[in-house]
VEXPAPA-546751 format. One line per field, with one value per residue (C-alpha): z negated, x negated, y. Coordinates in pm, 1 decimal. Layout:
residues N
z <- (Z ...)
x <- (X ...)
y <- (Y ...)
END
This chain:
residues 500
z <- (1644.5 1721.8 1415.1 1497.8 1163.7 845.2 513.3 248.3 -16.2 -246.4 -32.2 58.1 -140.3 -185.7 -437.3 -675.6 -563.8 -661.7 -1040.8 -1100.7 -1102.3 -1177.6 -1512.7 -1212.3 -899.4 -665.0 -346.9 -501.3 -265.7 2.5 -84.6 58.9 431.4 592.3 928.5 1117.8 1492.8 1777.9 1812.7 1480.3 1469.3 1086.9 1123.4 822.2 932.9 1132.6 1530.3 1569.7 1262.4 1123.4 868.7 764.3 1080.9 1241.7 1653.9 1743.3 1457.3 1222.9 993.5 1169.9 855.7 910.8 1277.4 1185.1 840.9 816.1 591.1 459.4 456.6 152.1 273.5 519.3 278.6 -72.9 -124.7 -183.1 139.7 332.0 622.1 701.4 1064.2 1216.0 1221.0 873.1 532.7 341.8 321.5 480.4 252.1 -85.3 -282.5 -655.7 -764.8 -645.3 -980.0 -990.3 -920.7 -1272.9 -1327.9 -1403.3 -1111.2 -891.3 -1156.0 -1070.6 -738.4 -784.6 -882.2 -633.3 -367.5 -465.0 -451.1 -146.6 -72.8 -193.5 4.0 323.1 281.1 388.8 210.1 166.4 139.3 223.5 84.2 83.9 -284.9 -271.1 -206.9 -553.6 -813.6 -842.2 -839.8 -1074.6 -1151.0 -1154.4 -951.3 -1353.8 -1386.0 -1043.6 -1116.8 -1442.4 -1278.9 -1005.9 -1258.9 -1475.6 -1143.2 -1009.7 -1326.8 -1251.9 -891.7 -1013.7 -1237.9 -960.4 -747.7 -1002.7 -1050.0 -711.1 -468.7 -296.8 -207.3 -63.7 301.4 224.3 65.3 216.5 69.8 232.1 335.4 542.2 338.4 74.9 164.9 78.7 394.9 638.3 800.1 770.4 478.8 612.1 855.7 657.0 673.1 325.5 114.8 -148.9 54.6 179.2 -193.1 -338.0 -21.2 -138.6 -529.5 -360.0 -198.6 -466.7 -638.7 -345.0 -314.1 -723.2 -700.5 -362.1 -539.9 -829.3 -596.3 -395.9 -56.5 210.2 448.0 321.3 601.7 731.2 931.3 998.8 1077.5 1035.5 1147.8 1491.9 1595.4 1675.2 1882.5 1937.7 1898.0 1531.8 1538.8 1504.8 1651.4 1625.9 1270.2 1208.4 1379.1 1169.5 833.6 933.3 977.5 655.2 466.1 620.2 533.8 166.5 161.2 277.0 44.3 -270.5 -160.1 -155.4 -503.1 -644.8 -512.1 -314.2 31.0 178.6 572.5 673.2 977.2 1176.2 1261.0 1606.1 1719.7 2000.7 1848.1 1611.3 1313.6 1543.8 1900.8 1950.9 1685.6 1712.2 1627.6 1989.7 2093.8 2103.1 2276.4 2163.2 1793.3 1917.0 2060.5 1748.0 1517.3 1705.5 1785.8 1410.1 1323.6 1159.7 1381.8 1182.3 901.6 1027.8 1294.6 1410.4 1297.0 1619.7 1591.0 1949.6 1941.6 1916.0 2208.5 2400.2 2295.0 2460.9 2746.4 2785.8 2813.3 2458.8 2394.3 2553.5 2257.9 2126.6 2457.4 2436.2 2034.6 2072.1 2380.1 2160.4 1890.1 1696.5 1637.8 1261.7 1210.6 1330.5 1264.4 1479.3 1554.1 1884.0 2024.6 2320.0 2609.9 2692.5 2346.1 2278.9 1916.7 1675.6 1627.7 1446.7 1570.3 1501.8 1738.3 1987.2 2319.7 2388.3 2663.6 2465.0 2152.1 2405.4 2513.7 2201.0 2035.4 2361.7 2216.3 1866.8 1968.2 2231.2 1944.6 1677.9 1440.6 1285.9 912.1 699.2 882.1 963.6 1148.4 877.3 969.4 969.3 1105.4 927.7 970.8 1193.2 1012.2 1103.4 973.8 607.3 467.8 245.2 461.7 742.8 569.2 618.3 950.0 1086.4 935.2 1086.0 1392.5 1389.7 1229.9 1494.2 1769.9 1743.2 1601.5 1955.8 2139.2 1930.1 2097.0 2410.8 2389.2 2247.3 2545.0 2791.4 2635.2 2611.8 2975.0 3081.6 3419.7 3341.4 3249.9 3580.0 3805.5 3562.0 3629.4 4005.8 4044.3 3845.5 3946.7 4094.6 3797.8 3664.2 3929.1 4104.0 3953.6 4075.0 3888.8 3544.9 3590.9 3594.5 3328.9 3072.8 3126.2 3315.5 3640.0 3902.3 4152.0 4368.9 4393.5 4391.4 4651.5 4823.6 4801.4 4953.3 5264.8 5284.5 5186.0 5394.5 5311.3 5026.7 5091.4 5021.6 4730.2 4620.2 4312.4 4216.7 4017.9 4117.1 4045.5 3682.7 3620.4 3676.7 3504.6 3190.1 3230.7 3212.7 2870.0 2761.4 2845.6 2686.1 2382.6 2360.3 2373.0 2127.1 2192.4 2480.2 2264.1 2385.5 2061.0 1884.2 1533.5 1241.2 1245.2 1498.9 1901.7 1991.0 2159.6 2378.8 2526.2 2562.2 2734.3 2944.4 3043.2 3138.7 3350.6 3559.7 3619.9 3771.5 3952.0 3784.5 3569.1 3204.0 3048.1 2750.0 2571.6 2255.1 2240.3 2106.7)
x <- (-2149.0 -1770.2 -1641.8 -1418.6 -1306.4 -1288.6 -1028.8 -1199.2 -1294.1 -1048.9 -771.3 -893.3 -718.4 -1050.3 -1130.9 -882.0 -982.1 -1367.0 -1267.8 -1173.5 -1334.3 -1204.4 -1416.1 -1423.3 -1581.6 -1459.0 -1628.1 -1981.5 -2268.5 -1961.2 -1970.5 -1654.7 -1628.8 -1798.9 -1775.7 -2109.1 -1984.2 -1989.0 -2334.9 -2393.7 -2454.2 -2375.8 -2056.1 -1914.0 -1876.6 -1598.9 -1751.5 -1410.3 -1224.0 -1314.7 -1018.5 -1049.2 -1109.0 -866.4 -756.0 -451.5 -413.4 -362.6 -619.6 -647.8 -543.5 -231.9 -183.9 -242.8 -104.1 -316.7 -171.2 -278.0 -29.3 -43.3 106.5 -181.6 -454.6 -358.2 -75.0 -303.1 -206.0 -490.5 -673.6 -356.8 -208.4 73.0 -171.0 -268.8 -180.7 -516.0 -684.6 -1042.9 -1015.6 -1148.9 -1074.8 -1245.0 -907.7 -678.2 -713.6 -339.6 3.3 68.8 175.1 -178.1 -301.4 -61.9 -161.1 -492.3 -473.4 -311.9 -672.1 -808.3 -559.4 -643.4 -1029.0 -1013.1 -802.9 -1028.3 -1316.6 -1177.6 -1047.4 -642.5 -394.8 -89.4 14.1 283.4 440.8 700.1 848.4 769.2 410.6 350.1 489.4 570.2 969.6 994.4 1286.0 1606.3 1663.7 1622.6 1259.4 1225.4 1336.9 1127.0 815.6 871.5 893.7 608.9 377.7 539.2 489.2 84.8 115.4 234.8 -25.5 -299.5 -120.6 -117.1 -474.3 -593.8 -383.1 -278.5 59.5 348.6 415.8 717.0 816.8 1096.7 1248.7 1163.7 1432.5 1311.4 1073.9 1259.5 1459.5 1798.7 1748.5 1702.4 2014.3 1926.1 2053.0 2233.8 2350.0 2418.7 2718.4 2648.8 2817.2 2547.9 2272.6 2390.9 2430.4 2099.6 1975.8 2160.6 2055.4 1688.0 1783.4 1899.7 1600.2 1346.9 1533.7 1477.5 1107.6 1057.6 1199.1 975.6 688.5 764.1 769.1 806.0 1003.3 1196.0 1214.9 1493.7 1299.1 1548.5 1313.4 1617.5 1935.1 2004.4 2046.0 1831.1 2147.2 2491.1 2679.1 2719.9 2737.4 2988.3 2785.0 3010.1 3084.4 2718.6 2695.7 2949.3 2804.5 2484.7 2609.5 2807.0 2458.1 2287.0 2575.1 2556.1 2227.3 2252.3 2534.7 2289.9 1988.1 2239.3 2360.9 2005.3 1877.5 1603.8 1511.7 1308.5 1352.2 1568.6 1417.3 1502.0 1272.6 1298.0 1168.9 1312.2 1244.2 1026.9 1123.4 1451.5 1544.6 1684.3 1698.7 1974.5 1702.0 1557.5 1401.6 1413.1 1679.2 1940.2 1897.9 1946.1 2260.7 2357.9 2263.9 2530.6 2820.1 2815.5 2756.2 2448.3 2184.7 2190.1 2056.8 1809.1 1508.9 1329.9 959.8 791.2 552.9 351.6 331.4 686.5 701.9 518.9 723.5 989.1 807.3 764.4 417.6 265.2 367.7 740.6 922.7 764.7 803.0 1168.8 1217.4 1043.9 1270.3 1556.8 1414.9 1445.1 1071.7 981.6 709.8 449.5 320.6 22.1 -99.2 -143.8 -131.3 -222.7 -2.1 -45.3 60.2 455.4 365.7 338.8 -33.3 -38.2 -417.4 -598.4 -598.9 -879.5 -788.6 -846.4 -596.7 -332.9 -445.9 -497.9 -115.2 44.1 -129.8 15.7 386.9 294.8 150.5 417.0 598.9 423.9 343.0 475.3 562.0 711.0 646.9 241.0 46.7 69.1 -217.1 50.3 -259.4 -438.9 -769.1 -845.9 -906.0 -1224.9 -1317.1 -1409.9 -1636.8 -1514.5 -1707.6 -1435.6 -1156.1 -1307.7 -1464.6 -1159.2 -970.2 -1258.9 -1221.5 -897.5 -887.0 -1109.8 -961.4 -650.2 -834.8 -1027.3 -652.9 -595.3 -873.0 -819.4 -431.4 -477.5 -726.0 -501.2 -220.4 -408.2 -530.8 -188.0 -254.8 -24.7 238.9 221.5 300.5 603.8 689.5 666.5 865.0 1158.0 1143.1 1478.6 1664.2 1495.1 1561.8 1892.6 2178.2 2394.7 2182.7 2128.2 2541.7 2498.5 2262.5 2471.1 2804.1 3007.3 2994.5 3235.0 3202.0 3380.5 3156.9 2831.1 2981.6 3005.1 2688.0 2555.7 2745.3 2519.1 2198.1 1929.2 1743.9 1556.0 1205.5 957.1 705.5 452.0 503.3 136.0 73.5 -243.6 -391.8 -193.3 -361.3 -690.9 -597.8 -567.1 -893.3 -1051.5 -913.1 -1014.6 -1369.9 -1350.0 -1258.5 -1596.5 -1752.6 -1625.0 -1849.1 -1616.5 -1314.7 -1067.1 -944.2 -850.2 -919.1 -822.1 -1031.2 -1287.2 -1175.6 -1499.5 -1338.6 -1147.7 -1376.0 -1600.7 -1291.8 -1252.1 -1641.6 -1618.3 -1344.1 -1477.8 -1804.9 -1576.1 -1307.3 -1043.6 -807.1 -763.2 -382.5 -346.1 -65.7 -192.7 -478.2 -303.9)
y <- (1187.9 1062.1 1207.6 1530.3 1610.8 1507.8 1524.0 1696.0 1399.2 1543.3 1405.9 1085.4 773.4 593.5 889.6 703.0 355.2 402.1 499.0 117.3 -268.1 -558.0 -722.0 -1013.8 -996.7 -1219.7 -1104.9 -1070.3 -943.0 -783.9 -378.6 -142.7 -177.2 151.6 284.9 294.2 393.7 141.4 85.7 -53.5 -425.5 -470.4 -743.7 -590.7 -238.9 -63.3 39.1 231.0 251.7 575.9 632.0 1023.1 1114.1 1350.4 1225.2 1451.0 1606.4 1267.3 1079.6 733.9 599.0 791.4 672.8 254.9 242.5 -84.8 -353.4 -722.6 -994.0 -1186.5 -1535.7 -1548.7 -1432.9 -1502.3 -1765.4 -2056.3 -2262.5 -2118.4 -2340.9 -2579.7 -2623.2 -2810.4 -3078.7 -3126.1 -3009.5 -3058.7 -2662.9 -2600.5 -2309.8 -2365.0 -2013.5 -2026.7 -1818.1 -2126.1 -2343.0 -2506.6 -2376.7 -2253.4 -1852.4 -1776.2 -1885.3 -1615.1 -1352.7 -1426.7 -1387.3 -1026.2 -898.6 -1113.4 -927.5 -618.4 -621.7 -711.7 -453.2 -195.0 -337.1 -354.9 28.3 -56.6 150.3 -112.9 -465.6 -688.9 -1021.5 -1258.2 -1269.3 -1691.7 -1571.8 -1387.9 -1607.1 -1975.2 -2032.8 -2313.1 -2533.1 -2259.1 -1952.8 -1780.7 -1883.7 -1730.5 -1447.9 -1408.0 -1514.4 -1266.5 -951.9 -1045.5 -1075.2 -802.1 -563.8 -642.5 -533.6 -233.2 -214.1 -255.9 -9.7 275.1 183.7 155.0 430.5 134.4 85.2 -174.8 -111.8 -379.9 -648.7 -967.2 -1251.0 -1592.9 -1732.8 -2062.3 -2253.2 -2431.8 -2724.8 -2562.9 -2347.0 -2645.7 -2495.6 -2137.0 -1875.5 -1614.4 -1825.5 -2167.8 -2392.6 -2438.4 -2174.9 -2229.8 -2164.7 -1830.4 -1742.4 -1831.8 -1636.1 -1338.0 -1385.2 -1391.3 -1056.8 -896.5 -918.2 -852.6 -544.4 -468.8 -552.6 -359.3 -28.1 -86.5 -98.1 193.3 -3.7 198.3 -62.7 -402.2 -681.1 -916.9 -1194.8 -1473.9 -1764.6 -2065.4 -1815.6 -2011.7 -2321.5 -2630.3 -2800.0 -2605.5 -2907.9 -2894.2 -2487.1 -2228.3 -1923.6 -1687.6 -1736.5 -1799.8 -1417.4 -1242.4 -1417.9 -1277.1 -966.9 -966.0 -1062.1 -783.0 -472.6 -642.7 -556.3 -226.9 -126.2 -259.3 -77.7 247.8 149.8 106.6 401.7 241.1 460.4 193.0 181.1 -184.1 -351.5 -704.3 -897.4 -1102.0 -1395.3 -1637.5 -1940.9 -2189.4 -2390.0 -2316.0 -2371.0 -2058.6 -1797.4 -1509.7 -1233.7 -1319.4 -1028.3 -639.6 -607.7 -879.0 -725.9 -397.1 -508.4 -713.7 -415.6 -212.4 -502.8 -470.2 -78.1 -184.9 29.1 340.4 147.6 -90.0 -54.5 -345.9 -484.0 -606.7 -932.8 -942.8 -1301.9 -1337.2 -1123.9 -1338.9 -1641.9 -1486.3 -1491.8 -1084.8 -882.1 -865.6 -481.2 -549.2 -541.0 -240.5 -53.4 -134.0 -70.3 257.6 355.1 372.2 489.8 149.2 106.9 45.7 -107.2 -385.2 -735.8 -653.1 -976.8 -1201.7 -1550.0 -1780.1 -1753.4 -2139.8 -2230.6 -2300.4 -2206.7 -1883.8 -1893.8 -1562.0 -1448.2 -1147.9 -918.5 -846.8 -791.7 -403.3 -371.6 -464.7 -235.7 35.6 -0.8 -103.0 203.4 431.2 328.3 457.8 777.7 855.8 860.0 1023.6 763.8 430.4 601.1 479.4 116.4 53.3 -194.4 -491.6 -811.3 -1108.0 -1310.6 -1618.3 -1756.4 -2031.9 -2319.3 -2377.4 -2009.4 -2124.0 -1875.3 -1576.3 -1344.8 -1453.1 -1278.8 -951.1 -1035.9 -1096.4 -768.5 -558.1 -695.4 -643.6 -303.1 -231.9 -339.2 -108.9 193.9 111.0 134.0 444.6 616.8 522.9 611.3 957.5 1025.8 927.0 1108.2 1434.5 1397.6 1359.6 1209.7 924.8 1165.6 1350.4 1002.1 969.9 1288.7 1301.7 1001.7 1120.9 1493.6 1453.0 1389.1 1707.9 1933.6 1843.3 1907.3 1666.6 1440.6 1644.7 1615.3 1229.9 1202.5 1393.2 1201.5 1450.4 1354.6 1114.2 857.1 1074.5 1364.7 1161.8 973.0 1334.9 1403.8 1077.1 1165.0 1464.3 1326.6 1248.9 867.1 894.0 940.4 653.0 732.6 546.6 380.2 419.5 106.8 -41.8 298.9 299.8 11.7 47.3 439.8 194.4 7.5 379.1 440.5 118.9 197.8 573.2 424.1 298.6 626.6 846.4 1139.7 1208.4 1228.9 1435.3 1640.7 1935.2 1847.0 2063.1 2369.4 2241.2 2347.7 2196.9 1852.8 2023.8 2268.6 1919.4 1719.8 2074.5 2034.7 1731.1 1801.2 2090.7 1834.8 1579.0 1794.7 1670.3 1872.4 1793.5 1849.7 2019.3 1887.4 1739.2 1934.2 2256.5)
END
């Protein structure tokens, strides 16, 4: 068996889940998604996703925080592209656009929740309730849909990983919100705000998003961007100061994205946000949700902007989804290429663990992909494919033979002291200047990539047998004196960080 350990039933959320059924059931003939190891050929079970069972010293549930987007799964529109507006997808729940409807589709939601086994949710406040003719009837629609979520969630275990207001759709945002020209726009924005951040604290959410998808520009002609900048950052220390006054301990995060509906968006990537965040003393209240297809779209490796949120401790949470790299376009994919699971997982184990953010599906079904079957397919798969990278990263973690190139190549900054000086702050020009006299040429090392890489390729291939798994689960040594086994028969020597 793979399984190292598992919580005692008594702890696991689905206990809760099993005790309730909707009167409806709109996924008749699917039963809750089980895990059946990887060489099971059922296409609706999990081959990696295993999620009560303990990998350095976490549930995997705990590790991927696994969430479904609503505005991808639930929000009616379902089966559209660029190309076309008329839906492939023909739900039974989507009668009409009247309240009922979006009530409806909260039970709908939530089975499906329950069957695929994911322990949160995430949604756009547009996506829940219909905003009918005045920002009041919004608002009303919003708590009465809202109060049934709650409902559900109470009911269920199941809880809201976070919770945004969109900002981008509605033709009063053609210029952006936060950003607007339009004083009026920026205000409705802000009224929308308001109330997200009302409806997020009575949900509980754990995180509350800021995706700008109109603050930029399409043409700088007709823009002030500095201005634009400072309103932006005026919008966002609003919103901090009401989620202080509320009470509400959700975790802030920016979203970036380079561009698409705009030319260029401000939130570009990682590291312009980052730098925004702290030209306006805003990065001790906000970290950043990563989206790997935006990455991409700004033309860095698909785990770049993770790498570089994490390295600053910035990292909140994850839109773990993926895209073409020929495509100019946000195609917002399931994931299912292992070597980038396998890497992006390495970030969120380096660094113990995406909590309170989580690894939330912003992914849609290709249109073609009609059946109902395919919305579980495709969560599997992509459940899968990062519990997969999980496996593989906490195996190459524990080994540690990654770790010891890094650490060879920066020894000196550990040992000399010249250099500890540097690294702290305290040191001058002068005196390394001094010492450069003195020094001999530094000596060439190899920077060992080619053998990194293919290092990588052996983790990927690990991951897909589990037996091996390097790890000390709770009360149960036996992984490691496996991993240390395997070692001795291969020569090679097996860290034991992580393992203790």
């Amino acid at each position: 068996s793979d399984r190292c350990t598992e919580l005692p039933a008594k702890m696991a959320p689905d206990a809760k889940r099993a005790k309730t059924a909707d009167a409806e059931e709109h996924f008749p003939g699917i039963s809750k998604i089980k895990y059946e190891g990887p060489d099971s050929t059922n296409r609706l079970a999990f081959k990696y996703y295993n999620a009560d069972e303990v990998v350095m010293g976490k549930p995997m549930r705990e590790w991927c925080r696994f969430a479904v987007c609503w505005w991808h799964t639930f929000n009616g529109q379902m089966g559209t592209d660029p190309f076309s507006t008329m839906r492939t997808h023909k739900r039974p729940w989507d009668k009409d656009d009247s309240l009922q409807t979006y009530l409806d589709r909260v039970d709908v939601a939530f089975e499906f929740f329950q069957k695929l086994g994911v322990d949160f949710y995430c949604f756009h406040d547009v996506d829940v309730a219909p905003q009918g003719t005045s920002l009041e009837e919004f608002q009303k629609n919003l708590d009465i849909v809202s109060d049934k979520m709650l409902k559900k969630q109470q009911e269920t275990g199941i809880r809201l990983l976070w919770g945004t207001q969109n900002l981008f759709s509605h033709t009063r945002y053609k210029d952006g919100a936060a950003t607007a020209p339009d004083f009026e726009a920026f205000a409705y924005g802000c009224a929308q705000t308001r109330k997200m951040l009302e409806v997020g604290k009575k949900l509980g959410g754990a995180c509350h998003i800021f995706w700008g998808g109109r603050e930029g520009f399409v043409t700088p002609l007709n823009t002030r961007v500095r201005e634009e900048l400072d309103h932006m950052a005026a919008f966002l220390k609003m919103a901090v100061d009401y989620k202080k006054q509320i009470g509400y301990g959700a975790q802030f995060c920016l979203e970036p994205k380079p561009r698409e509906p705009t030319a260029h968006q401000y939130d570009y990537d990682a590291q312009t946000v980052i730098g925004f965040l702290k030209t306006y003393d805003l990065d001790k209240d906000f970290k950043l949700n990563i989206e790997p297809n935006h990455t991409t779209l700004a033309g860095h490796e698909y785990e770049h902007d993770l790498r570089m949120a994490s390295a600053f401790g910035m990292l909140g949470s994850i839109d773990c989804n993926a895209g073409q790299p020929y495509l100019g376009w946000d195609t917002d994919e399931f994931p299912s290429d292992p070597r980038r699971a396998l890497l992006s997982m390495l970030i969120v184990v380096q660094q113990g663990g995406i909590a309170p953010g989580g690894n939330n599906f912003d992914c849609k079904l290709r249109r073609e992909s009609t059946d109902l079957e395919d919305m579980f397919l495709a969560h599997i798969g992509g459940m899968d494919c990062l519990a997969r990278g999980l496996r593989g990263a906490c195996r190459l973690v524990q080994e540690g033979l990654m770790q010891k190139v890094l650490d060879e190549r920066y020894a000196s900054w550990e040992t000399n002291p010249l250099a500890k000086k540097v690294a702290s702050g305290q040191a001058t020009l002068a005196e390394v200047e001094e010492y450069a006299k003195r020094a001999k040429e530094p000596i060439m090392r190899s920077g060992k990539q080619e053998f990194l890489e293919q290092l990588v390729n052996r983790y990927i291939e690990l991951a897909l047998r589990p037996e091996l798994a390097v790890c000390r689960t709770l009360g149960n040594p036996r992984g490691f004196k496996l991993a240390r086994l395997i070692a001795e028969r291969q020569a090679r020597p097996v860290a034991t960080s992580g393992c203790s």
